[in-house]
N, C-alpha and C positions, 0 to 999 in steps of 0.2 A: 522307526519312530512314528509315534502315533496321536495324534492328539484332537480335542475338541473344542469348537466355540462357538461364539454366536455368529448367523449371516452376515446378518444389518451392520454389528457393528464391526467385521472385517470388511466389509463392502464399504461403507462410510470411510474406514483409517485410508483404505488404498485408493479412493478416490480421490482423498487429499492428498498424497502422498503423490500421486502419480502427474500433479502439478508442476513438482519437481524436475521432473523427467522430458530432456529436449526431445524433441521428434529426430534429430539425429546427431549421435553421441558419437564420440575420439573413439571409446571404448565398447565394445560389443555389450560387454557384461552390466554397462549402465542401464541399456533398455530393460532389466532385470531389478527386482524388489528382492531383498536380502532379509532372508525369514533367519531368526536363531528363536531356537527354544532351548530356555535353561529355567529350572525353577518353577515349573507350572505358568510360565510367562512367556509371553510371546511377545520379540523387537524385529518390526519390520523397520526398514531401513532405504530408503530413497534417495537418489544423488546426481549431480550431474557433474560432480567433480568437485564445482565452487562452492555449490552449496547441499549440504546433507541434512533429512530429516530425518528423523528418527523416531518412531512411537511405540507404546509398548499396549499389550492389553494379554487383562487376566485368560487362561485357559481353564475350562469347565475342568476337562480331564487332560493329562499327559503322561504317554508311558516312553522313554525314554529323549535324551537332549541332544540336538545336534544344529548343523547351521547349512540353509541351502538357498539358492537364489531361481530365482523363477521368471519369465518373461512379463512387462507389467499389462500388455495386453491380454495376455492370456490369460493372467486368474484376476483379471476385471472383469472380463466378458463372460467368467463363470460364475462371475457370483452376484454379480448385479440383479440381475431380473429375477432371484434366488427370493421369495419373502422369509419372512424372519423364521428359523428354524436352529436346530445345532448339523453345525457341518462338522463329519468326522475324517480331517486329513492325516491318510497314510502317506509314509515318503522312505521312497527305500535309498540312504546315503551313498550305496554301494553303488547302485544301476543308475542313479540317477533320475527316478519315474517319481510319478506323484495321483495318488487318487481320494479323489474327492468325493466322498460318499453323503449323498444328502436324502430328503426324504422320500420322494420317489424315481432316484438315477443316481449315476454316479460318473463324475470325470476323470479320465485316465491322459494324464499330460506328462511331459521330461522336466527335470529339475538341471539348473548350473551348479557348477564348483564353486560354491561359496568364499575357498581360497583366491581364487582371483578377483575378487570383488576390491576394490580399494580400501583399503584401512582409514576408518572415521578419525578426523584429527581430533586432538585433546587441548583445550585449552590450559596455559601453563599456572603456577601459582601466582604468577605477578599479574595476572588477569586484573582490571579494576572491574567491580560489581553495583550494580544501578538496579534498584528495583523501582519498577512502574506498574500501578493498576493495570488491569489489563483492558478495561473500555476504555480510558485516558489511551493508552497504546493505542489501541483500536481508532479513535478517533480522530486524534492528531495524525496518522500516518494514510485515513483514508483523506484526510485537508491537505497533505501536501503534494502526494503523488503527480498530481494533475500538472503542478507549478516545475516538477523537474524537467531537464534539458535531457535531449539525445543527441550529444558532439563529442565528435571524436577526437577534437583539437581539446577541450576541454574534460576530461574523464569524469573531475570534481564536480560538475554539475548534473553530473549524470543520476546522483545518488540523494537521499537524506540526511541533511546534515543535524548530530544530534549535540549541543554544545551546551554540557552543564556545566555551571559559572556557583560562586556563594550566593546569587540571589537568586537563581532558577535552572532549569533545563530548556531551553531553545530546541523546537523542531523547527528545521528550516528547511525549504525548497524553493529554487528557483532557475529561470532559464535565461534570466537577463531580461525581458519582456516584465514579466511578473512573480511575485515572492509571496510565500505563504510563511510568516514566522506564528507558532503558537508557543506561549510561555508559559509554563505550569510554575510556580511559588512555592506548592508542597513538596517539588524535589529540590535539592540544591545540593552544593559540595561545598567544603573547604579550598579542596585543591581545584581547580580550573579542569578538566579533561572532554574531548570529543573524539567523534569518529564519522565517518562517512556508509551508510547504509545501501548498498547498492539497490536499481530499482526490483526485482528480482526477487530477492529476500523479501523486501518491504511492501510486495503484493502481494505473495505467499501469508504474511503475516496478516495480511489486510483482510484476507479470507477465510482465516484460519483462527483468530482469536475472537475469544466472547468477550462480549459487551459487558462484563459484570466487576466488582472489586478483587477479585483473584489477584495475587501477585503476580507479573512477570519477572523472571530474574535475569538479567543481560550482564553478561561478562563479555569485556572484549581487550583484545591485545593491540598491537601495531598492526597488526594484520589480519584478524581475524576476529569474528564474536561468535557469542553463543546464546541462544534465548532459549527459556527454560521457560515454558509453562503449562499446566495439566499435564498428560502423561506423554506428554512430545517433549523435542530438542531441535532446535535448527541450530545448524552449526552455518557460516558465511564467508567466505572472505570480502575484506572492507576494500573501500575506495582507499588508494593513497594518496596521499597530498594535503596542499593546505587550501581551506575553506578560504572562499573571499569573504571582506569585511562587511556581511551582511544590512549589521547597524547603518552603518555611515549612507547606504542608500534609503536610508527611510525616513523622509523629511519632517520635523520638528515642528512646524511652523506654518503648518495649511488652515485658514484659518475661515475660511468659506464651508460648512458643514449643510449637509443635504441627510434627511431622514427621510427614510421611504420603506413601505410595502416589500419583500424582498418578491416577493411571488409575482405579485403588479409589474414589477420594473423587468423579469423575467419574461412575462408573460409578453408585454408591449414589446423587448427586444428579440423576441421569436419570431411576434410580427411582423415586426421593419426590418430585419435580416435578408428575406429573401428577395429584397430589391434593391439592396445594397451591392459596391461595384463587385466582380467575383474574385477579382486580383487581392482589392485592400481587404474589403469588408471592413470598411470602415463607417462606422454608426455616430452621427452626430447629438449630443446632448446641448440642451438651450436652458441654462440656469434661470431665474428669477424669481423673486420670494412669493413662494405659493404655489410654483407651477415649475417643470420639467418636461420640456417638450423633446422628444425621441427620433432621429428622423435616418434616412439615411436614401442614395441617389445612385444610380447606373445612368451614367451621362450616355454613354455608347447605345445602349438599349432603351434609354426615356421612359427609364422605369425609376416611380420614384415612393415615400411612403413617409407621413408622420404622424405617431400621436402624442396626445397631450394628456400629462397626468399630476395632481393636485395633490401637491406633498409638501414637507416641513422644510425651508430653505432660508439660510439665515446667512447673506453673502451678498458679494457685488453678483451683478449680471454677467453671465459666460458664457462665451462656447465651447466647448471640448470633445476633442474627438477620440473616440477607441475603436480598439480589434472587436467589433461585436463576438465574435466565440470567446475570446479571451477575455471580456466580461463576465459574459454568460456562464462560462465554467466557475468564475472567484462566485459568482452568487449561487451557484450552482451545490458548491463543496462548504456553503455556509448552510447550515440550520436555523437560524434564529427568524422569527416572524418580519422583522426590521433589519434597515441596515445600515449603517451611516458611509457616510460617502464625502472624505475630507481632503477640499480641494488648496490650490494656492495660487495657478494659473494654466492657461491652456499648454504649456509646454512642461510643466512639473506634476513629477509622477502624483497620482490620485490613490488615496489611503482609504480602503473598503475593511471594515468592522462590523461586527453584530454588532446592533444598539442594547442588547443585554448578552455582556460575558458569562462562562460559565463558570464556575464555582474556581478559585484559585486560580484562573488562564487567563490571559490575557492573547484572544485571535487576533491578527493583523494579518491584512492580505494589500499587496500592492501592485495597481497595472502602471505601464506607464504611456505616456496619451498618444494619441498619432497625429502629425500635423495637419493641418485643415484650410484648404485652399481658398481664403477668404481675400 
């Protein structure tokens, strides 16, 4: 079997692809990329068991079909530093060899049995189906990442929770500290249905999809989904269980609102971090209408740091304290030039917003304070 294509873009598929792929697998045959050619089309094919990608791309030329799998180190490191050319791979099914002929050399390597490679699972017809833009995707799943949990007592926190209701689609992440909910308006359902996105999948995805109005098409069962979009497929298995009442922790009624700079309040808390205690890292803010002072203290080491910055503040006078990182990151994973900051008291959680939403979303991001030794 013989066939032709381009460097760049088999170099590009497998570099994504090889994402997929743990540094040490159950199964031998995983550290291996699973080529079939049928149809002048070539499905490579990625896996670690839970989750399989799969992509396809046209072949210039091909003289006959067949299926073989390949080590993914080895034909990364042959075609990487390859510039853009037509590579002509021979592959003989029988011996198992493989050579790669390109414009001046050519690589002689083994191929695997394709037969022992694991069988891609199929989602069934009772599949329920969601389609989302794919920079909406893209967006909302690089805002939540950051806010998921890693507990082992807890699995459900571990993942993305996606929960479409009749008034919208809910992306949600959180670790108990702080919550990232983004609510799109233009999706919605009759029926109520979610799932749980492990973290895994949902940065595979975060790296892999474009910014643009493409459709994505996600089908998912009780236990598994499937994302469809351009000429790939992730296949996943989901988080089981049930999602906590994300709502119910998101206070109503903060009625103290702080508008500011988001890059300013960034920047100042960069500052005053590194003399903050090492244990807490806890950063103190000083409410009052006009002004926001930022400060934070290492009693141990009499290291201490404050400044003061002149922003839009419409509330009683406060002190409140946070995680300076866990700050840092909710402004961090926001875009917007401003930010609103909607407080209630030093002990109830604080509600961080862009001061401009994006078209049909509504962002919400929430920390919650840390006490303060006054």
């Amino acid at each position: 079997m013989r066939f032709t294509l381009s460097s760049s873009a088999l170099s590009s598929r497998l570099s994504t692809l090889s994402k997929v792929i743990n540094s040490k697998n159950s199964l031998a045959i995983l550290d291996c990329f699973l080529f079939d050619v049928k149809n002048n089309t070539l499905t490579i094919t990625a896996s670690d068991s839970e989750n399989v990608l799969t992509t396809t791309l046209a072949l210039t030329e091909s003289d006959g079909e067949g299926r073989f799998a390949v080590n993914n180190k080895t034909i990364l490191d042959a075609v990487r530093e390859l510039p853009e050319q037509p590579l002509t791979i021979d592959v003989n099914t029988q011996e198992y060899t493989i050579k790669v002929v390109y414009q001046n050399g050519i690589y002689n390597f083994t191929a695997q049995n394709a037969d022992e490679y694991p069988n891609v699972p199929v989602m069934g017809d009772n599949a329920t189906s969601l389609q989302i833009p794919s920079g909406v995707l893209s967006d909302n799943i690089s805002r939540s990442l950051f806010a998921t949990a890693t507990e082992e007592l807890r699995p459900v926190m571990n993942g993305i929770y996606f929960d479409l209701t009749p008034d919208a689609l809910a992306i949600v992440a959180s670790d108990g500290h702080k919550l990232v909910r983004n609510r799109n308006y233009a999706i919605k359902s009759e029926s109520p249905m979610s799932f749980i996105l492990p973290k895994k999948p949902a940065t595979l995805l975060k790296g892999i999809l474009v910014k643009d109005e493409s459709e994505v098409l996600v089908r998912f069962d009780e236990r598994n989904a499937e994302v469809r979009f351009g000429d790939s497929v992730l296949m996943c298995r989901l988080i089981e269980g049930r999602y906590p009442n994300y709502n119910s922790v998101i206070p109503q009624d903060n009625p103290n609102q702080l508008t500011i700079d988001r890059k300013v309040l960034i920047g100042a808390l960069r500052r005053v971090l590194p003399f903050a205690s090492e244990s807490s890292q806890l950063v103190r803010l000083h409410l009052e209408p006009g002004l926001l002072e930022v400060s934070s203290e290492d009693i141990d080491f009499s290291t201490s740091a404050k400044e003061q910055i002149a922003c839009d503040y419409a509330g009683s006078t406060m002190n409140i304290g946070f995680k300076g990182p866990s700050l840092s990151e909710i402004l961090n994973n926001l875009t917007s030039d401003e930010v609103e900051l909607l407080l209630a008291d030093p002990s109830r959680p604080c509600l961080v917003m862009p001061a401009q939403q994006p078209e049909n979303e509504d962002v919400l991001m929430l920390i919650m304070p840390m006490l303060l030794n006054d």
